[in-house]
N, C-alpha and C positions, 0 to 999 in steps of 0.2 A: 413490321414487328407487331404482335398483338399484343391490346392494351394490355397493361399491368403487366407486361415481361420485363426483365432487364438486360441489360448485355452483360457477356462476357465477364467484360473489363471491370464492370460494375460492380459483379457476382466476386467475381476474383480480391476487387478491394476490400467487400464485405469480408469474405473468408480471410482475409490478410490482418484485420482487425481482430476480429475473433479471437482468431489462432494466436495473434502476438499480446494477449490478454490472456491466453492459458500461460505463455512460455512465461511474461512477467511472475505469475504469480506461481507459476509450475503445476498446479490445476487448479476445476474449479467444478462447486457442484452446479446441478442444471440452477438450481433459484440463481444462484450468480449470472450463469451466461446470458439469462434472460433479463437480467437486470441491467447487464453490459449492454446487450442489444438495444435496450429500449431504453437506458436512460444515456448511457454515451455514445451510440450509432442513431437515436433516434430513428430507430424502425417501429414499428405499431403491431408485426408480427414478428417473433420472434424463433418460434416453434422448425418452419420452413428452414432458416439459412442454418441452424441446429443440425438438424434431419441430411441435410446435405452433406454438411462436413464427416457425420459419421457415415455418410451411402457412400461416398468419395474416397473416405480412409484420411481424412486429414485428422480427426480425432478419434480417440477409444473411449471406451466407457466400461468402470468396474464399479465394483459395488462396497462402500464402507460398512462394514461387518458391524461395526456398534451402534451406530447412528442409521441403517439401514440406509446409506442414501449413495446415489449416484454421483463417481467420479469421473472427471472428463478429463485427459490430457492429451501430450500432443503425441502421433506417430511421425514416425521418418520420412513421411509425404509430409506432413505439417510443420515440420522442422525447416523439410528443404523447401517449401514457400516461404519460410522468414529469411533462407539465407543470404538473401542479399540485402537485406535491412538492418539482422540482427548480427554485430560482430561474433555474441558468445552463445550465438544456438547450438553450436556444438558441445559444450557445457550442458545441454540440457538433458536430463533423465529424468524420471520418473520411476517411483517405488513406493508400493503398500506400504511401509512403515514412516513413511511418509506424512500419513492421515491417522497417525496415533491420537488417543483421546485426548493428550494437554494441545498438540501440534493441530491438530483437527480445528479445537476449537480458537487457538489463536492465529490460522488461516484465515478463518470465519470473518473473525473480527477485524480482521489487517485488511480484507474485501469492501466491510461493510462501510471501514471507515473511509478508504480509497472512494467509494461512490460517495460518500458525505460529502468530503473534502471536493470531491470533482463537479459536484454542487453548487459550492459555495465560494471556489475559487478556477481562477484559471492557470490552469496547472500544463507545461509546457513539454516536462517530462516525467515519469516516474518509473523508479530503481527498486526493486524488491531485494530483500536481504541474501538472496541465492547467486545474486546476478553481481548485488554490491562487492561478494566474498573470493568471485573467483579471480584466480591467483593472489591472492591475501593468505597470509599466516591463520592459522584456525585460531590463534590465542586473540588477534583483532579488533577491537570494538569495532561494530557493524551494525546501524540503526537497523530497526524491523525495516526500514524502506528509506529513500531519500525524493524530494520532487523538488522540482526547480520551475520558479516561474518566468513567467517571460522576461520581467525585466534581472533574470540572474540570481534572483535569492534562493539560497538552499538552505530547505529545512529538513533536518532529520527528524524522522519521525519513531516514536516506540508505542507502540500499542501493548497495553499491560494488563494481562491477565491473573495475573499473578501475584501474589507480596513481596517483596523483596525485604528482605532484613539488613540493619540500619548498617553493616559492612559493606554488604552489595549495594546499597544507595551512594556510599562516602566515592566508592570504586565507581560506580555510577559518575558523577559526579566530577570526579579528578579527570578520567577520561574524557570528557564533553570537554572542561577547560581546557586541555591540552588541544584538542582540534577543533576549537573555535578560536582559541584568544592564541596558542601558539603557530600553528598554520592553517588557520583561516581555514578549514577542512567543511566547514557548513557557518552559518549565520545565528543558524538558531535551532532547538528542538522544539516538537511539537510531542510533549504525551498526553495519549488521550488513554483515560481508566476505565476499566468496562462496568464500575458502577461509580455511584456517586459516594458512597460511603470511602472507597480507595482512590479514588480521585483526592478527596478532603485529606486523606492520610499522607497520600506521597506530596500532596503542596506542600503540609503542613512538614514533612520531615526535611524536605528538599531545601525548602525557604529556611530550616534551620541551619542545615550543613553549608551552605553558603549563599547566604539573603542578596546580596549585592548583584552574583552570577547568575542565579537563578532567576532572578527576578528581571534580570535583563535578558537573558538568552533564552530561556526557559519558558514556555505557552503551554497552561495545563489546559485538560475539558474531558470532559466524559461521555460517553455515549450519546446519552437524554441532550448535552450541552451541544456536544456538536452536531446532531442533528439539525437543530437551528440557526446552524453557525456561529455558537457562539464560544468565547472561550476566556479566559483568565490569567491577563498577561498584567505587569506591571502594577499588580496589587488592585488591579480591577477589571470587573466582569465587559467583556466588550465583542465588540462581532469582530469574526476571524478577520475580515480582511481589514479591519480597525489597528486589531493586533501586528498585522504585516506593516503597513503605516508605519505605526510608530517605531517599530523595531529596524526598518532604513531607517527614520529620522535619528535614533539614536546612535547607529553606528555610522552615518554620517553617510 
């Protein structure tokens, strides 16, 4: 074999990562895949195993009309390499209106925080909200994502784009209690705000509608915060995996 080749099998695993990193998230633009490659696959080139997947047919590529920028999903070759790994690739589709301007940009963000968190924690599994939904009722609370660490804690996660007004927080809110404190459905939530200005707002409204729950289940941070892993549990500023700590120690 000459230097710098790989095998097969090798090639084949590589592609098998990729590809089951489009289906999680149901696509992703190039800056994503190259960030997938090179900070979760630890490759140094990333350009290559790209270029292969679409010479192959394991992915397609179209173009987001507003943001001018390249979308990647999976085809029916790249489906049926997940299928013996992934229960619900058959669930999976892919459609233009998909990558609408609110949905586009809270994609983005649900990516960028996934590579934070993958960072800064060791993260075992992770559920994207397309995958959490199937056969679920559409009416459902369903976190933007779910990840589960090794030793078993699942944290929901919502990444927020957006304001929500102080009805949809209360509803917000009721719902979380019910599937934490009634069937044990996750451990904890993790929201993270895409500025720090709504970061401040949803603590400050959350902690009012119920200070007790919130401040026990509930881990806020924002962009700029988690980037450094840091985040805002327990009525004080602390590193993410600080936060995980204390939040087994309290529920025992």
């Amino acid at each position: 074999m000459k230097k710098g080749r790989i095998t097969q099998e090798e090639q084949n695993r590589r592609i098998k990562l990729l590809t089951g990193f489009v289906f999680n998230f149901r696509y992703a633009t190039l800056r994503q895949l190259h960030t997938f490659i090179q900070l979760i696959m630890n490759l140094s080139y990333s350009r290559r195993l790209i270029a292969y997947c679409l010479k192959y047919g394991y992915l397609k590529v179209c173009c987001e009309p507003v943001f001018k920028t390249k979308i990647y999903y999976l085809t029916q070759k790249g489906k049926d390499l997940l299928y013996s790994d992934e229960a619900l690739v058959e669930h999976y589709h892919f459609e233009k209106s998909l990558t609408g301007v609110n949905t586009f940009a809270h994609h983005n963000m649900l990516a960028d925080v996934y590579f934070m968190l993958k960072t800064h924690l060791n993260i075992k599994d992770w559920l994207c909200e397309w995958v959490l939904r199937v056969g679920l009722k559409k009416y459902e609370k369903i976190p933007d994502a779910l990840f589960i660490l090794p030793d078993g804690t699942k944290v929901a996660l919502e990444v927020e784009t957006r304001y929500k007004d102080l009805s949809a927080l209360k509803c917000f809110v009721s719902l979380y209690q019910y599937d934490i404190m009634e069937i044990s459905k996750y451990h904890a939530v993790l929201i993270v705000a895409s500025t720090r200005l709504h970061y401040e707002g949803l603590k400050k409204r959350l902690l009012h509608i119920a200070s007790e729950f919130c401040s026990e289940r509930f881990i806020f941070s924002d962009v700029g915060m988690l980037e450094q892993g840091m985040c805002f549990y327990q009525d004080k500023v602390v590193p993410l995996e600080e936060a995980i700590k204390l939040l087994n120690e309290r529920r025992g």
